[in-house]
C-alpha positions in Angstrom: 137.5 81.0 50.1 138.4 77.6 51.4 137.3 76.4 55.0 136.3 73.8 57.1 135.1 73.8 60.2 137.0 72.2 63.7 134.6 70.3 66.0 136.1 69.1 69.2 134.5 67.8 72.6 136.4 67.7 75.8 135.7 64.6 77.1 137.1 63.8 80.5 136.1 67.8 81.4 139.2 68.9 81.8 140.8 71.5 79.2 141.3 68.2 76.4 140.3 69.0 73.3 139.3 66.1 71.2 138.9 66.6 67.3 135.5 64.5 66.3 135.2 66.4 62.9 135.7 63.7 60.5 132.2 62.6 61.9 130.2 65.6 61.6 127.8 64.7 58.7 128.1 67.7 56.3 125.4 67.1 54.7 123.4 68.3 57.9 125.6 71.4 58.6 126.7 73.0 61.4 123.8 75.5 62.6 124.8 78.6 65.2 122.9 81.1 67.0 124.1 83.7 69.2 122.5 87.2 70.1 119.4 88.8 69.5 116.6 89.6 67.2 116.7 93.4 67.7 117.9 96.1 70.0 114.8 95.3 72.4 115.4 92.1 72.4 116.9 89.8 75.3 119.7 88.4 74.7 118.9 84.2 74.5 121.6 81.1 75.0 123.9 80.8 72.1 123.2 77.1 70.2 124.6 74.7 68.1 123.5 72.1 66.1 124.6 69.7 64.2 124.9 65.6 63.5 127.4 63.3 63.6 127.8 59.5 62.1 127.4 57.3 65.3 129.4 54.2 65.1 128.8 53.5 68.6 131.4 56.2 69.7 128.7 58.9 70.8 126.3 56.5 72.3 126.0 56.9 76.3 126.1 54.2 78.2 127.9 52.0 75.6 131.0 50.0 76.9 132.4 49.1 73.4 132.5 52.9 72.5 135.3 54.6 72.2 134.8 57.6 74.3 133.3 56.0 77.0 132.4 56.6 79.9 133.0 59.9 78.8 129.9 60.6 76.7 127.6 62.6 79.0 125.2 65.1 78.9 127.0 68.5 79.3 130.0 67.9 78.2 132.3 70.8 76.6 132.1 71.6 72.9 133.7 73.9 70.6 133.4 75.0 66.9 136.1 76.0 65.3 136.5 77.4 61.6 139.6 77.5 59.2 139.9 79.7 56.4 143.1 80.0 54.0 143.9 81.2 50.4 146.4 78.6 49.6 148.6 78.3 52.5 146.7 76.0 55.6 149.2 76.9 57.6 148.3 79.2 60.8 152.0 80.5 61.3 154.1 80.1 58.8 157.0 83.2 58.3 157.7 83.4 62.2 157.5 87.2 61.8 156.2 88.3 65.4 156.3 84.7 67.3 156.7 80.7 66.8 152.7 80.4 68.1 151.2 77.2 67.3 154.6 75.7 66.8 155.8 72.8 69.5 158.9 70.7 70.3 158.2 67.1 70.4 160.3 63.9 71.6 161.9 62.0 74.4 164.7 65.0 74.1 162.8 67.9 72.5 164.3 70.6 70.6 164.5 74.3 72.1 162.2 76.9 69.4 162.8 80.4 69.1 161.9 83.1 66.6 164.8 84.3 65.0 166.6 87.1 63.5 169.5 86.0 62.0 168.6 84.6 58.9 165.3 84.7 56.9 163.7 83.5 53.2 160.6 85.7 54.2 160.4 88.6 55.4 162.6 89.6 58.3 162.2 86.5 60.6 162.1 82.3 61.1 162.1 79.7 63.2 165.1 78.4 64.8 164.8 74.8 66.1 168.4 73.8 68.7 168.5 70.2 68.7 169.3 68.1 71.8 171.4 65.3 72.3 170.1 61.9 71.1 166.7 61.2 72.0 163.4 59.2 70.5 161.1 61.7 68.0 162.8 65.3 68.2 160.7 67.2 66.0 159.4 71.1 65.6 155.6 70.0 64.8 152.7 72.1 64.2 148.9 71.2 63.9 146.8 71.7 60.8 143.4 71.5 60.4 141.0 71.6 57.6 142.0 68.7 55.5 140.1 66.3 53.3 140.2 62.1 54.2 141.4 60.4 50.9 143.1 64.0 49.4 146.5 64.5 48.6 148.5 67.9 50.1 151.8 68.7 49.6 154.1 70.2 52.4 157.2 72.5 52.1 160.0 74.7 53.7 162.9 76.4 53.1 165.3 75.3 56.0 168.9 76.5 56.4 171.4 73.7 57.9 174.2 75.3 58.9 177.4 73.1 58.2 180.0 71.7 60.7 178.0 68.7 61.9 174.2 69.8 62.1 172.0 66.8 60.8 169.9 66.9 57.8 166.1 67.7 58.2 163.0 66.2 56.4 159.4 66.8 56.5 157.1 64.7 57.5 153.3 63.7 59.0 153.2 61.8 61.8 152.0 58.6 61.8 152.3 58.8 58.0 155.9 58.9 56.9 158.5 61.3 56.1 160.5 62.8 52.7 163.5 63.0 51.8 166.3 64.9 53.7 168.1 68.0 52.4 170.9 67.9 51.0 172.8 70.9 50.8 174.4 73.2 53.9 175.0 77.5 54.7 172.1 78.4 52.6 168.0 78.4 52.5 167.0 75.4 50.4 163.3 73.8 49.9 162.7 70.9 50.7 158.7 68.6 50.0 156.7 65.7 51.4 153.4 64.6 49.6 150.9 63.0 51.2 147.5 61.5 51.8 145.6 63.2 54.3 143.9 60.5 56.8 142.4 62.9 59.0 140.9 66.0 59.2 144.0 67.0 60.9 147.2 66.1 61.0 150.6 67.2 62.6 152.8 68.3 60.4 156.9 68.3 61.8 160.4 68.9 61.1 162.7 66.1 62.0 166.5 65.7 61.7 167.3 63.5 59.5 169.8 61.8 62.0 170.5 62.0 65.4 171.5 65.2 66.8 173.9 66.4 69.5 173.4 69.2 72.1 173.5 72.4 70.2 173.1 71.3 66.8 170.6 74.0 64.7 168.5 74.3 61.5 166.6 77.3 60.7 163.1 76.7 59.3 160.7 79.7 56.8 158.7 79.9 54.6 156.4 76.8 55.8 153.4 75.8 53.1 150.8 73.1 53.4 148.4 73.1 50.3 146.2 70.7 48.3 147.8 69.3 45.1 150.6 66.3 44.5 153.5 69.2 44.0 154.6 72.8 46.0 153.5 75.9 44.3 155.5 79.7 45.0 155.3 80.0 48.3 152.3 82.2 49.9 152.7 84.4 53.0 149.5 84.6 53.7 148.4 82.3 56.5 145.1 80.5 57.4 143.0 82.4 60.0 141.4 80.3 63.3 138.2 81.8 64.2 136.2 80.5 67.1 132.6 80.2 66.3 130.9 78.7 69.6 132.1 77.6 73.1 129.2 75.5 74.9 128.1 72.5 76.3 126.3 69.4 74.9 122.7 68.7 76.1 122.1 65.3 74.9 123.4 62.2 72.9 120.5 60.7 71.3 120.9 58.1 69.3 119.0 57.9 65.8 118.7 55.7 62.6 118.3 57.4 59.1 116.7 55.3 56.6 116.2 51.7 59.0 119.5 50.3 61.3 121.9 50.9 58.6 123.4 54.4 59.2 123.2 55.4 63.1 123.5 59.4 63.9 124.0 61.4 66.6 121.7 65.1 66.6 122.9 66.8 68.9 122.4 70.6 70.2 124.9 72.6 72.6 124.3 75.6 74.4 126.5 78.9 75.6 127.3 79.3 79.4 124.4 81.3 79.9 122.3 78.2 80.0 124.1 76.6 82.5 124.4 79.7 84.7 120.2 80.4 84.4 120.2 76.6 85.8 122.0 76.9 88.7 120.5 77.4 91.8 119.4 81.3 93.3 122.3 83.3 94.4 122.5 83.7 97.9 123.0 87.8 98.4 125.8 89.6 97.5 127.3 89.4 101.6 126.6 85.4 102.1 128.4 84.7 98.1 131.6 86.1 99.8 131.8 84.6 103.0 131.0 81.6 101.4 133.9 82.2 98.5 136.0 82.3 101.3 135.0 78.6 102.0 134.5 78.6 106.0 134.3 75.3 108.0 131.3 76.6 109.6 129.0 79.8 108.7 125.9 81.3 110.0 123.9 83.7 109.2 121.5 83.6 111.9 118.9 84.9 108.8 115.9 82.6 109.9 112.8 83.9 110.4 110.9 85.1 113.9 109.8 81.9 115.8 113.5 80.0 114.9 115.5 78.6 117.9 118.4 77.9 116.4 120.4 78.9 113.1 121.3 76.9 110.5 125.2 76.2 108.8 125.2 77.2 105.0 129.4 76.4 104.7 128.2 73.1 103.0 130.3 71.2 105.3 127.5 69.8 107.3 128.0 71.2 110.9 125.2 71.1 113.3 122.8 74.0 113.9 123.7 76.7 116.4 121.5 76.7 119.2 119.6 78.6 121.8 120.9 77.5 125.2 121.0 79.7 128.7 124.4 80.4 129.5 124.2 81.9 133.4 121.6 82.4 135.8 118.0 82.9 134.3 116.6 84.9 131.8 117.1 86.7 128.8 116.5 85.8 125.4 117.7 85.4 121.7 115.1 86.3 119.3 115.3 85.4 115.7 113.7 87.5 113.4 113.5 90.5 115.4 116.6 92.6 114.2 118.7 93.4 110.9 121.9 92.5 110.6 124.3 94.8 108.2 121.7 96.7 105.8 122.0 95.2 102.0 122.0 91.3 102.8 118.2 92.0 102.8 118.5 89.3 106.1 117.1 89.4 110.0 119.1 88.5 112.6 118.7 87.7 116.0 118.4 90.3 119.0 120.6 89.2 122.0 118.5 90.7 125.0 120.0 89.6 128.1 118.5 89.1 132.1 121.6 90.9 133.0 125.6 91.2 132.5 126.0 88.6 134.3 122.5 86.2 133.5 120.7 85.7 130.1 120.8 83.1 126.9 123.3 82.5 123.6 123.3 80.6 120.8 126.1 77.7 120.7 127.2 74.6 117.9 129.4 71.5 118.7 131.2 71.5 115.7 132.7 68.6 114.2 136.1 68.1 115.2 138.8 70.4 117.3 140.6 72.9 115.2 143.8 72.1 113.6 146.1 74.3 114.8 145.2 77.6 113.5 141.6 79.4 113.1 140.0 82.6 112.2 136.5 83.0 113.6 134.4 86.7 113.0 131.5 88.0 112.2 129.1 91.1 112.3 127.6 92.8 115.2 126.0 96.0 116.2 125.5 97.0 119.6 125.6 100.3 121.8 126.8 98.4 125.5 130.4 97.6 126.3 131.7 95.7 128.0 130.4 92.3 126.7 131.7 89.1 125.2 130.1 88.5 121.5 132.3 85.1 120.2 133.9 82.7 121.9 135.7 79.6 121.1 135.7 76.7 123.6 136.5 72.8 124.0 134.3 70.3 125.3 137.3 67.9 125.8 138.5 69.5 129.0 135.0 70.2 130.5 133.7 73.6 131.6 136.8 74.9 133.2 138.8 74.3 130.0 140.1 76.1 127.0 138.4 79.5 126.0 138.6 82.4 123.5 136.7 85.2 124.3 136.2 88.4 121.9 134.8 90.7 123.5 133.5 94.3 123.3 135.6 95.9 126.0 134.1 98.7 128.8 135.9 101.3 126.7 134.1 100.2 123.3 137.2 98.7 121.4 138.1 95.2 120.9 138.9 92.6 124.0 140.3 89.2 123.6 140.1 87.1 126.9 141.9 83.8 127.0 141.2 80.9 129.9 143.2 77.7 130.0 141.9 75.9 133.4 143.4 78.0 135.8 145.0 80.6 133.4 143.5 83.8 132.6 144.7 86.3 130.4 143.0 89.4 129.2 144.1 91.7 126.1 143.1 94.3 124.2 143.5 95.9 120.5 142.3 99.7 121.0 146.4 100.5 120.7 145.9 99.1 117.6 142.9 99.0 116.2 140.4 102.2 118.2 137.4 101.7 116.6 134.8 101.9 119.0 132.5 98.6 118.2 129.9 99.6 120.9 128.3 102.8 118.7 125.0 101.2 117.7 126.5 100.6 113.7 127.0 97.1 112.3 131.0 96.2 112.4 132.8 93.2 110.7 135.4 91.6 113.3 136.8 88.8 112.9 140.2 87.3 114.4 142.9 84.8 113.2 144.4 82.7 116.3 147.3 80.8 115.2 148.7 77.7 117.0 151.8 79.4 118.3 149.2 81.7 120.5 149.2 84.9 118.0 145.9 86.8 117.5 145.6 89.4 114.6 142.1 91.4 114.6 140.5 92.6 112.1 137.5 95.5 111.9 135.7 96.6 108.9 138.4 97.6 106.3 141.2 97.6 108.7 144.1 94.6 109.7 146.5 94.8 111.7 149.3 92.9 112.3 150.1 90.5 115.5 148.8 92.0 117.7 149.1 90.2 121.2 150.4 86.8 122.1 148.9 84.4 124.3 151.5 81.5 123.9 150.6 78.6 125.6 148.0 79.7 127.1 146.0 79.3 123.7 145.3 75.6 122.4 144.0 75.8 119.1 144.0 72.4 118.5 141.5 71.3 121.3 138.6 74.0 119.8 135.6 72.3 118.9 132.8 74.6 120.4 131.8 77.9 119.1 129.3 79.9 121.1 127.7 83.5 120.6 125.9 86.3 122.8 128.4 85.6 125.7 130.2 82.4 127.8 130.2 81.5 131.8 133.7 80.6 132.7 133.1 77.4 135.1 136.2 77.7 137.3 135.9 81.7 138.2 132.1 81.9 137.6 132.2 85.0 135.7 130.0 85.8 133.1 129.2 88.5 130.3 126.2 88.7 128.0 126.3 90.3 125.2 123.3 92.7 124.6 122.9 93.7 120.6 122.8 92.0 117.0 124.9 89.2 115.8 124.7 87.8 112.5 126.8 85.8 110.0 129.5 83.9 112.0 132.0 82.7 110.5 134.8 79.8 111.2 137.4 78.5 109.6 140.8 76.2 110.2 143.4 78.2 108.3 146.8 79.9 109.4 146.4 82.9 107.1 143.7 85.9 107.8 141.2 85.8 104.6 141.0 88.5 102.5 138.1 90.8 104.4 138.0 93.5 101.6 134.9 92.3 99.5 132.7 90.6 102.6 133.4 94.4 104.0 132.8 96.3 100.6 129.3 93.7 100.4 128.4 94.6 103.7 128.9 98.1 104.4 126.3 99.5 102.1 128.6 101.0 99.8 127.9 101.7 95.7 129.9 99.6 93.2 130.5 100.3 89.0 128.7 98.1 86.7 132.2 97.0 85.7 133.1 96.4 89.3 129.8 94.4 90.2 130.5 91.9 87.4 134.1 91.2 88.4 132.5 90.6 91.5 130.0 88.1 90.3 132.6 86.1 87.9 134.9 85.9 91.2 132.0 84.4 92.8 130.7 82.4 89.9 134.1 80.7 89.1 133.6 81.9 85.5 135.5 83.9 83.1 134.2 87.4 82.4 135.4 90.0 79.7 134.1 93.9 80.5 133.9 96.0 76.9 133.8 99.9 77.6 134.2 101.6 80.5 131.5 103.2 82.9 131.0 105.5 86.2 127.4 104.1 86.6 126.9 102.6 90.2 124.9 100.5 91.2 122.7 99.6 94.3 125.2 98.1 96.6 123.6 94.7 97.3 120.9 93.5 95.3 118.8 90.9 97.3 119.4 87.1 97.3 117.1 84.9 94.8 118.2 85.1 91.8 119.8 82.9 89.7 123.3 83.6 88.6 122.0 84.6 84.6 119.2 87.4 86.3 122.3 89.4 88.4 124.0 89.1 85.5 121.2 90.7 83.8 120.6 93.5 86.7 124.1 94.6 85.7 123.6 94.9 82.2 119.9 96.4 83.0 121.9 99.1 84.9 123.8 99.9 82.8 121.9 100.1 79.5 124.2 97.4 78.3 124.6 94.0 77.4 125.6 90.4 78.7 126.0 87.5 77.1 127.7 83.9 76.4 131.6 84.3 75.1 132.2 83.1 71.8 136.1 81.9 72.5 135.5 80.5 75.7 133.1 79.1 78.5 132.8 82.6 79.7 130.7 86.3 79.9 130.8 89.3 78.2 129.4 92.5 79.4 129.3 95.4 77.6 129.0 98.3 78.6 127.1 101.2 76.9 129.8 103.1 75.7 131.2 100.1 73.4 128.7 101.7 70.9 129.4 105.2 71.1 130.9 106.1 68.1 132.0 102.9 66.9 133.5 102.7 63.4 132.9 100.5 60.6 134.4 96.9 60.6 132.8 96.0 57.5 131.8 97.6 53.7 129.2 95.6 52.1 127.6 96.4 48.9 123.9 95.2 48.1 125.7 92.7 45.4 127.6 91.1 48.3 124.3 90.1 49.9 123.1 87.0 50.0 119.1 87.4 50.3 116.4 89.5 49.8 117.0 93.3 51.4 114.6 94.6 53.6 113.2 97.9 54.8 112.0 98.2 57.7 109.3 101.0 59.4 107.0 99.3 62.0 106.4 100.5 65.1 107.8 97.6 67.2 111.2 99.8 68.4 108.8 102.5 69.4 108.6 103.8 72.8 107.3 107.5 74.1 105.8 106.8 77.3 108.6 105.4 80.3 108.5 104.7 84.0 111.6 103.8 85.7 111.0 102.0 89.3 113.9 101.0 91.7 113.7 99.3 95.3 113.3 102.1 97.8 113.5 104.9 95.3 111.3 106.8 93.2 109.1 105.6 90.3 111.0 108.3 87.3 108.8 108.6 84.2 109.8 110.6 80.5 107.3 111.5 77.8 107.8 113.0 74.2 104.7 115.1 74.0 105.3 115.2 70.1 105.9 111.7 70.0 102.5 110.4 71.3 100.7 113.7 69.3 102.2 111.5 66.0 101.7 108.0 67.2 99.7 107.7 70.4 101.5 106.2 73.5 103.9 103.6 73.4 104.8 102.4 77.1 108.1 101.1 78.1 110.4 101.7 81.3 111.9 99.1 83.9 112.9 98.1 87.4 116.2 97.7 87.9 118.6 98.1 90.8 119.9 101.8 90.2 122.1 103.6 92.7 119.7 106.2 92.7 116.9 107.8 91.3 118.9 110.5 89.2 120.4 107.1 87.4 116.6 105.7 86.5 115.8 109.2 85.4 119.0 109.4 83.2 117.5 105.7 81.8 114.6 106.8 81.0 115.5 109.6 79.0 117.7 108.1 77.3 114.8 105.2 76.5 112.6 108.1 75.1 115.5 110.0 73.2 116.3 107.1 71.0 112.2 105.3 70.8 110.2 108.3 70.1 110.9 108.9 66.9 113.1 105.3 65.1 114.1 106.0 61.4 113.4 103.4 59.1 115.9 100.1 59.6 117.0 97.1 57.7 116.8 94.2 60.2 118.6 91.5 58.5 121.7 91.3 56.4 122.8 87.7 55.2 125.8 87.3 53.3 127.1 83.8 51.8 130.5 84.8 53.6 132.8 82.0 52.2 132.4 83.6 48.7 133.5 87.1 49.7 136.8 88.7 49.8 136.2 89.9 53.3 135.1 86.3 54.4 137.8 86.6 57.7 136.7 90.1 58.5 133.3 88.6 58.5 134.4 85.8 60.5 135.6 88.7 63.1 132.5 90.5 63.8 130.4 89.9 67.0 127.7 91.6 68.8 127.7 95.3 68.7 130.1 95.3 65.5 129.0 98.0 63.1 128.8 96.8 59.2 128.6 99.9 56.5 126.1 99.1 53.4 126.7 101.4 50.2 125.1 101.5 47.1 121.4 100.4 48.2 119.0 100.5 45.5 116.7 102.9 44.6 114.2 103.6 45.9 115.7 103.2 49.5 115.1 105.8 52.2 119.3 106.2 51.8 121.9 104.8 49.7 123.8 103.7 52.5 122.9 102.2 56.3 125.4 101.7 59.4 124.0 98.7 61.3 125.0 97.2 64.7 124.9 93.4 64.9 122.5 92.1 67.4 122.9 88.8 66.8 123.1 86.4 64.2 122.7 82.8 62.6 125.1 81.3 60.7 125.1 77.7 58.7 128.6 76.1 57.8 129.2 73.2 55.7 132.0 72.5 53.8 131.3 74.2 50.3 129.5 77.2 51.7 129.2 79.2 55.0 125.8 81.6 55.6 125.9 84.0 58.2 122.8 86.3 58.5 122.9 89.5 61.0 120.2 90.7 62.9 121.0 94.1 63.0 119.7 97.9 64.1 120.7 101.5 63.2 124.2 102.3 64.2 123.1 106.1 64.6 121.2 106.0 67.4 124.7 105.0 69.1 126.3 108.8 67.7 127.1 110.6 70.8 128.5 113.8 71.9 132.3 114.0 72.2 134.1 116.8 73.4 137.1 117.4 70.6 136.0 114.1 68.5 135.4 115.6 64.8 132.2 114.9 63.6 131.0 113.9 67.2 131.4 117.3 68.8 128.3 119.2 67.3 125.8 119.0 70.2 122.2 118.9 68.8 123.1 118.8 65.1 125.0 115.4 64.6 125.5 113.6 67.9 123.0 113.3 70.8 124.0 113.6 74.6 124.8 110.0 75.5 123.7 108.4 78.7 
């Protein structure tokens, strides 16, 4: 079948695709990777290769190129292929939509699908002209074209009479044919032409200038090699995206002496750039940190600190240790946790008295603007104490303060002091959680520049709650202190006696979105699924979930990993798999169930293969022997007693971060239901897919597809194999296109399903899934 592959960089980083195919040096190929060897394997970095004539174009740091200063290391790269029949065309009948169809000019044309009138099948295009205007057109991109060849473009367009112009076709920056010539009925109409790129941009165009509500319906659209139009062909050219990566060098190289400069380069999935980045902080600090504060501490240093450090990335100072009334008392880093699953210390406030002891306390950079939200989590069992204030050091000691308070009666206090001014308040109407019960609690408090404060605690917010007016100036705080505050002018004091960790401050007029630092931080379980939305959120990435599941998982595993190994706890969990997107700069995970079950995409026969086919009995997939381990849980091990009688004892088993140790038992069963005992296997299936009549359902298939062989030769251990895809390699050029499968047995993926014929047998043809 013809193809041609689509190879575009987006240089400035920004979503702007450039086409560089005409310089990809066929002879080379374009080499792709993605997947795995086996069903044991780990899934590795997708990669392509490939090398393209350098006239000076790909070389970094070359003024007189044309991309530059835009040819960098890690720059965005795509791979594209287009497969067609006869027709090149993408979208050509208009039967569900006008996709891959634009209007162009100065005063562009309005494109619908339409109803009304057709030449195939039920639908076409229908392009309203505008008034006037400098290139109106209805143009469409095409790919896959040969520099030097000669195509021939066609449609049947209906020109409705009463004024509508005439409409030709054309190429731009080529030329255009000739204009129709006849009105009220579907007519054809040609343009020939010499392709001068690998793509071109194929358009409609009146023929003279248009007025507002002027029409012409277009169907029936054909772009195919050859100086005249054949019968028309309905069936369009299929876009499949083969890779989605970055580049990792431009080097520069000369084939045969100076005379012909090339560019090798390789490109790698996301999943390379994610294993690069630096450890995740845990799951708690990633969200108060997506929530991008001005200032934020987690007070996580070790014992011996004396002040805590800002991790918001905007620079503030440290928060330090100073006394805040009388004498004595301490702040001890190190000495205390803060809430359970950050995996942090935190400091223990240990005051002389209510009145007397020590605080932590930052000068930050410059006074609030306006509004603010400050918060953070604390855990104490005595009232009546202040845990955050905010302050200015422009009006001296008997200035501005904000003081949130536990109050005598356990619930939240806010005190505000302007000079002389004091004015006390309370939440418990609203909000009568009782913060002084010895458990960790997320507050935090948005104070707006009109004088409003809206609390929040753990999972709850409430609305304005109390109104300070005046009394409030937002726009003068510049101090943020902890464990307590001495209030120069009246010479009270309160000292808070507990834990404090993660403070947070921000200048913003809307409350944050508390749900996932509380869900983080409150030692609750999370799905598989739901932990990698989470870590997509928190990655700026795209991520695509395959399956369902109800498998939890431990609700904060520790900080320290990088961004590619929590992806990989997930998938560990949940006896899945992650890896690079194909389409797009993104992740997939799947989940376990993708397999169960899964049909056939795919019939091959042994004559559609393209090499040598192999069976396969070794002993590498064998496993009898395995030991689940999970932080702070039990160690959960499995044997098949027959197994190891037959073959001795294979070990296997993991440590992953399971909700519990019924889940790593589950695991491990499952491990020794499907290793004790592997049938025989064919691990490789290659296929010269260009040359098959099922080239674009071969183009389709991706991890975890299931492709059907029949027909296997004698003497094979069956006539006929299910095999998942665990990865692949693929070679494209422009004659012929390789792809071979690394594949495993497709029936260790049969599971039990209540009702589902042939999957409802329990013990005969299905297995108990995990």
């Amino acid at each position: 079948m013809p193809h041609a592959p689509i190879v575009e960089v987006d240089w400035p980083n920004s979503g702007v695709w450039t086409d560089v195919t005409r310089y990809v040096r066929d002879e080379s190929g374009i080499h792709i990777t993605r997947g795995r060897g086996d069903e044991q394997g780990e899934i590795q970095p997708g990669t392509m290769a490939l090398t393209l004539h350098n006239d000076g174009r790909f070389t970094p740091g070359l003024a007189s190129g044309t991309y530059y200063p835009n040819v960098r290391k890690g720059r965005p790269i795509r791979c594209r292929l287009i497969a067609w029949t006869k027709n090149m065309l993408t979208n050509s009948s208009f039967e569900v939509d006008v996709a891959g169809w634009s209007a162009a000019g100065t005063v562009a044309p309005v494109l619908a699908r339409s109803t009304t009138r057709a030449q195939s099948g039920t639908a076409s295009m229908l392009v309203t002209w505008g008034t006037g205007g400098t290139g109106p057109a209805a143009q469409t991109t095409v790919y896959g074209f040969e520099i030097g060849e000669v195509y021939t473009l066609s449609a049947y367009v209906y020109v409705p009479s009463g004024g509508s112009p005439a409409v030709r076709l054309g190429v731009s920056g080529i030329a255009t044919g000739t204009a129709s010539a006849v009105t009220n009925t579907f007519t054809r109409i040609t343009y020939t032409f010499t392709a001068t790129d690998t793509w071109q941009v194929l358009q409609v165009t009146p023929a003279s200038s248009p007025t507002s509500g002027q029409q012409v319906w277009v169907d029936a659209v054909q772009v195919e090699r050859g100086s005249s139009a054949t019968t028309y062909s309905s069936s369009d050219a299929t876009i499949s995206t083969r890779f989605t990566g970055r580049v990792n060098e431009w080097p520069v190289s000369w084939l045969n002496g100076p005379g012909l400069a090339l560019s090798s380069i390789t490109a790698t999935d996301i999943m390379k750039r994610l294993g690069g980045n630096e450890p995740m902080r845990s799951l708690l600090e990633e969200e108060f940190l997506y929530l991008a504060p001005d200032a934020y501490y987690t007070l996580g240093e070790p014992s011996g600190a004396t002040s805590g450090g800002d991790t918001s990335g905007k620079g503030q100072s440290s928060m330090r240790v100073y006394q805040v009334a009388g004498a004595g008392g301490s702040v001890t880093f190190g000495a205390a946790d803060g809430p359970d699953p950050d995996d942090l210390s935190a400091p223990q406030f240990a005051p002389f008295s209510s009145s007397q002891g020590k605080g932590l306390r930052v000068n930050l950079d410059s006074p609030a603007a306006g509004s603010f939200v400050m918060g953070c989590w604390l855990q104490t069992s005595t009232p009546g104490r202040d845990f955050l204030v905010a302050q200015t050091r422009a009006a001296g000691a008997a200035g501005a303060n904000l003081s949130a308070g536990v109050d005598t009666d356990g619930t939240l206090r806010l005190t505000a002091v302007n000079g002389g001014d004091y004015l006390a308040g309370g939440f418990n109407a609203i909000l009568p959680t009782a913060l002084a019960d010895g458990k960790n609690h997320l507050v935090a408090l948005l104070i707006t520049a009109a004088g409003n404060a809206t609390p929040r605690i753990d999972d709850t917010t409430a609305g304005a709650a109390l109104s300070y007016g005046s009394a409030i100036h937002t726009d003068l705080y510049d101090r943020l202190s902890a464990g307590g505050f001495r209030d120069a002018g009246s010479g009270f004091a309160s000292m808070f006696d507990g834990v404090l960790s993660h403070l947070f401050f921000k200048r913003t007029a809307t409350m944050p979105d508390w749900s996932n630092v509380w869900s983080a931080g409150s030692g609750l379980t999370e799905s598989t699924t739901s932990r990698f939305t989470r870590l997509c959120r928190l990655l700026g990435i795209t991520g695509t979930t395959l399956g369902t599941s109800p498998t939890q998982i431990d609700p904060q595993a520790a900080g320290g990993k990088d961004p590619v190994q929590a992806l990989r706890d997930v998938a560990g969990v949940e006896a899945g798999l992650v890896y690079g997107a194909r389409a797009v700069e993104g992740v997939v995970f799947e989940c376990r169930s993708w397999r169960y079950n899964k049909t056939s995409s795919v019939t091959l026969t042994a004559s559609d293969l393209w090499d040598d086919l192999t069976w396969s009995d070794d002993d590498q997939p064998l496993v009898n022997d395995v030991t689940n381990k999970r932080d702070g849980g039990a160690d959960q091990r499995v044997t098949n007693a027959a197994s190891i009688a037959e073959y001795g004892t294979y070990d296997g088993g993991t440590s992953q971060p399971w909700a519990s140790d019924d889940d790593a038992l589950a695991a491990a069963q499952w491990a020794v239901y499907r290793g004790a005992d592997p049938p025989p296997r064919i691990t490789q299936v290659t296929v010269a897919a260009s040359t098959r009549p099922s080239y674009t359902t071969l183009l389709g298939l991706d991890l975890s597809d299931v492709i059907s062989l029949t027909g296997l030769p004698v003497p094979s251990p069956s006539s006929s194999a299910d095999l998942h895809v665990e990865g692949y390699d693929e070679t494209i050029s422009l004659t012929l296109h390789t792809i071979s499968f690394n594949t495993s047995p497709a029936a260790t993926s049969q599971v039990w399903q209540l009702g589902t014929v042939g999957h409802s047998e329990l013990g005969l043809t299905t297995r108990v899934a995990l």
